[in-house]
Structure formats: structure tokens, C-alpha cells
N, C-alpha and C positions, 0 to 999 in steps of 0.2 A: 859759318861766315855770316855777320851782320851785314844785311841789305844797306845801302848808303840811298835812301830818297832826300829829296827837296819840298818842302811845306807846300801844300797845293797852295793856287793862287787865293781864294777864297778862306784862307783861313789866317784868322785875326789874333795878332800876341799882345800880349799884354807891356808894356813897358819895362825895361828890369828893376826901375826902384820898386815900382807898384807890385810887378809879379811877385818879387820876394817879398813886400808886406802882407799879400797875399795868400802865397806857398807858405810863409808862417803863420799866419791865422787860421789856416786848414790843419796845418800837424798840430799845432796845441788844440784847436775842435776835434782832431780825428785821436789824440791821447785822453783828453776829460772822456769822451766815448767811453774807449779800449778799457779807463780805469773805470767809470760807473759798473761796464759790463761785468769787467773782472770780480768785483766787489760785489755787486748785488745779481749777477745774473743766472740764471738756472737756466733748463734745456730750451725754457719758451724765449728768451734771449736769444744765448745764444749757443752753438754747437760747434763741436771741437770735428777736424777733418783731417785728415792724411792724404798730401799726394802720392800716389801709388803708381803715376806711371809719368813720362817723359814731354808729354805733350805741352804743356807751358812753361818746358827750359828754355831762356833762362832766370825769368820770370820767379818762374817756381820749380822748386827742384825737388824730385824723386826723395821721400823720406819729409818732408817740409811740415810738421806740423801745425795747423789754422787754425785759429778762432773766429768763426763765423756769425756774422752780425744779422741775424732775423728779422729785426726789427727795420732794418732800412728801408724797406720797399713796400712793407707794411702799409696798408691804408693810415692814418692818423685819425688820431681822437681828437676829440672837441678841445680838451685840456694837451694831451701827449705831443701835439703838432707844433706847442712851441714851447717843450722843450729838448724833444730830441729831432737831430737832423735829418726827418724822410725827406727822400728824392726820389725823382722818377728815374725809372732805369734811363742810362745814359750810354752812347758809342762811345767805346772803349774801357766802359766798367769790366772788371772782373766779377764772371758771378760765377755762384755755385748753383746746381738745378739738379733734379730728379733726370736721370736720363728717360727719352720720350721712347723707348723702346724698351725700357725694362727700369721702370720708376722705383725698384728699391734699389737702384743702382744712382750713384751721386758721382756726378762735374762738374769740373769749374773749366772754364773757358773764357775768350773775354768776348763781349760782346761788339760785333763789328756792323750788324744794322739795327736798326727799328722799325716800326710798323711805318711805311711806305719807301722805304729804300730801295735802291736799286743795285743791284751789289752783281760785278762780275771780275775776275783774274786772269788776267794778262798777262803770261811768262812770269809767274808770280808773283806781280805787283796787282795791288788788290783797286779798283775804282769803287767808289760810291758815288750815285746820285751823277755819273758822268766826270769825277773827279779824281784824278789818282790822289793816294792817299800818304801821308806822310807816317811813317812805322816805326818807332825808334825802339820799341819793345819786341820787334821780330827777330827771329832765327833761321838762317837757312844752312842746315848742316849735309846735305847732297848738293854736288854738282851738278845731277841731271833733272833736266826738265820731263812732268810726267803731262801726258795728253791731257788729262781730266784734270787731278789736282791742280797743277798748274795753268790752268786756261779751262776756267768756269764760268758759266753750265759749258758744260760740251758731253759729247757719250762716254756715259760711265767705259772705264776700261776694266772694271773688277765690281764683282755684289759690291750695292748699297742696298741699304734698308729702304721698305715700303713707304717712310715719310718722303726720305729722298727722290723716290721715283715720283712721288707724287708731287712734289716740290717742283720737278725738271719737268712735266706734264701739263701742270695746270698754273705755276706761277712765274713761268720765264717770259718775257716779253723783248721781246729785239734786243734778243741775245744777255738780255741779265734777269736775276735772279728778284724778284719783284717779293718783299719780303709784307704780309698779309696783317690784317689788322689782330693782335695779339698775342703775336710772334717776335721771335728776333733770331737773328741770324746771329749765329758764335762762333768761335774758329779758338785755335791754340796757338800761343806764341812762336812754339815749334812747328812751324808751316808744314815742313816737310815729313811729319811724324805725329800727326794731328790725327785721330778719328774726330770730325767736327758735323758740322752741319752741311756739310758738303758730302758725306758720307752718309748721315742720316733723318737731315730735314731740318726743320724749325725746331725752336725753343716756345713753348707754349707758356704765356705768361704764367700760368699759375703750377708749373712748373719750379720757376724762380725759387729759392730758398731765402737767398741772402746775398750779402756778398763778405767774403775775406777779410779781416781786420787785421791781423797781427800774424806774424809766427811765433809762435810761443814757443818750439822746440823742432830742430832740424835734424835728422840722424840717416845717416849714410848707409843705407839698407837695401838691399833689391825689390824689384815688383813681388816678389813673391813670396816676399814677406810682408808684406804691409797691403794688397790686396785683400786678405780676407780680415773679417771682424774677431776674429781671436789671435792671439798672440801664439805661435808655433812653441813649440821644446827648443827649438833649432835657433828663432828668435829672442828666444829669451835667454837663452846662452850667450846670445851674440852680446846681448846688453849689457849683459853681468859682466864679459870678458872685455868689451870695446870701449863700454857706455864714452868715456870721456877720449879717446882719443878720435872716435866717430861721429862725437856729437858738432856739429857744425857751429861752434859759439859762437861766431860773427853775423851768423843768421835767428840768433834769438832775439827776440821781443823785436821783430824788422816790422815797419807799420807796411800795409799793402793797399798802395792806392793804383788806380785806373787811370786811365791817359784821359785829358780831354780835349774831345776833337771841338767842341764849340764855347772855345775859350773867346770871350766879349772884351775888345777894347773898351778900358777908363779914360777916360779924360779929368 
């Protein structure tokens, strides 16, 4: 079930002729991208990823093949800074990162604070900075409200990792979650099915990987086939016998953009 919010008051749209000359100007930048990548890129570009579990449905779905963009959050060069598009991580990018608990392990998540935010959940409507927040990428697929999950910081009701606890100790301030300078707070679209930062702490910037460009190939498989880095006997039958009627074709070459929470009126 799709949460239905209203745009907090403090947040600024764009007009619709403009937005749409706009929204077009980013998809033809965000394909010349996708096709440089495709064509000249190697692993220092960019890196191919698999989702493997259920946490940013429906976003992103279980089997979703990625091609992930390295190069975004990259410092720039002298030269490289005007011609490809680095940005600073932004609320509501989708990124991919080294999990902070066991860093040969990779997520993606999307990003819901930055370094000075104040972040806490309210019968699972999320506030920033004092703001409820307008979600149009969220999922709530239970009915019941859980103590902690849904009404954050409050006492853990299950383990969380030693960031987390450290996180609820030393960066909570009147009741929210006070996110530290090279950190960010990330969460999964799937609220209620999320291991996120709520579970296991900050995202430490150098952390970061990238973030998501493209799906390049979606195929209808289980967690436990596409969890580990070799391909099973068991999966590889499934391919040979499925490949085309499992492959998700409406989801190939899908570009993958971020929400943005601080979109600036034109005049």
C-alpha cells in the first residue's frame, strides 16, 4: 500500500512548462552519460550490480540488473569537471555503498539525510529538519505499526548493529536523529522490509560507491540465487529453461533517477 503524503510547505516546484523542459534536459544528460559509459567504460567507470533482496520495491525489484556510475561523486579534475556531471550527494539520490558493517558487502538505498539533518518517524511518516516529508517513491506493504521501525529513534525492540547503538547514544537530540558531518542517513523504499540505517547506523561518506544508472537486465529469480557472486547449477538451468519468459523486458535499459527534495523555482 502507497502512502498518500502532501508536499511539505517549504518545498518549491517548478512550473510545468519549465519542469518538462527541464525533466528533458536531464534524460537526454542522463543517456549521453549511460551511452559514454556503455561504450568507453571499464570497472574504474563503472560496475555492474544485482539486486538481491526486496528492500527498495518498488523502486527496484529483486533480480534488477544495474549499471552503476563511479564516477558521480568523484571529486573532479581540473579538466573532467566540465565534462562530466559530478554532484554532491543529494536527499533522495539513490546510492550504492560498501555496507558499514561488513564492507565486501554492497547497497543501495536511497539517501534521506545529509550531514546536519535532523531525521525522525512518526507512525511511519518520516520528518526532516522539523518537516514531514513528501514520499512518492515509498511502500508500505504491512498493516501493523512496529514500536522502533515506525517511530524513530525510540528503544530498539530487536539487535541492531554497534553503529546503530552508537548512533541512538551519541547523536539523538530532542528526540531525532542528528545526522554527523560525513555521514548520511539511508533507508529503502520498502519501509517496512528495509535493513537500513535505522538498523545499522550512518553511511560513511567514503563508503559511497556511486549511484545506479540504468537497468540493463531484469530477471525474475529468488534471493538465493542471485546473493552470492557465482552463478548456482540450479541457476543456471533456470536461465537456459526461463531466460525469455522471466526476463522482465519492460524493465530493460529503465534510466534510474533520485527524487529531488530541493527542487529551486525559475522565473
Amino acid at each position: 500500500m502507497q502512502q498518500q503524503n502532501k508536499p511539505s510547505v517549504d518545498e518549491k516546484i517548478l512550473p510545468a512548462p519549465k519542469r518538462r523542459r527541464h525533466e528533458q534536459r536531464n534524460t537526454i544528460a542522463e543517456w549521453t552519460l549511460t551511452i559514454i559509459l556503455l561504450l568507453f567504460g571499464t570497472t574504474t567507470l563503472v560496475q555492474a550490480f544485482v539486486i538481491p533482496t526486496g528492500s527498495m520495491e518498488d523502486t527496484l525489484l529483486i533480480g534488477d540488473h544495474l549499471l552503476v556510475d563511479k564516477l558521480a561523486y568523484a571529486p573532479p579534475g581540473p579538466i573532467s569537471k566540465y565534462l562530466l556531471p559530478y554532484t554532491p550527494i543529494q536527499r533522495g539520490d539513490i546510492i550504492v555503498f560498501r555496507y558499514p558493517v561488513d564492507v565486501t558487502q554492497t547497497y543501495v538505498k536511497r539517501v534521506i539525510g545529509i550531514p546536519g539533518d535532523r531525521i525522525k518517524i512518526v507512525n511511519k511518516q518520516v520528518y526532516r529538519n522539523g518537516q514531514k516529508l513528501y514520499e512518492p517513491y515509498t511502500y508500505f506493504k504491512t498493516q501493523y505499526y512496529d514500536s522502533y521501525r515506525d517511530n524513530f529513534p525510540g528503544e530498539p525492540n530487536s539487535r541492531i548493529e554497534e553503529g546503530a547503538q552508537i548512533m541512538l547514544e551519541k547523536h539523538v537530540v530532542n528526540g531525532e536523529v542528528v545526522v554527523p558531518p560525513g555521514n548520511y542517513f539511508a533507508m529503502g523504499d520498502n519501509r517496512d522490509s528495509s535493513f537500513d540505517s535505522r538498523y545499522w547506523g550512518f553511511v560513511p561518506r567514503e563508503n559511497i560507491i556511486g549511484k545506479p544508472l540504468i537497468i540493463y537486465w531484469s530477471y525474475d529469480a529468488p534471493t538465493d540465487e542471485l546473493a552470492s557472486s557465482t552463478i548456482s547449477l540450479d541457476h543456471a538451468l533456470d536461465l537456459f529453461q526461463h531466460f525469455f519468459t522471466k526476463t522482465r523486458w519492460r524493465r530493460t535499459f529503465r534510466l534510474i533517477r533520485g527524487y529531488s527534495f530541493d527542487r529551486a523555482a525559475t522565473r
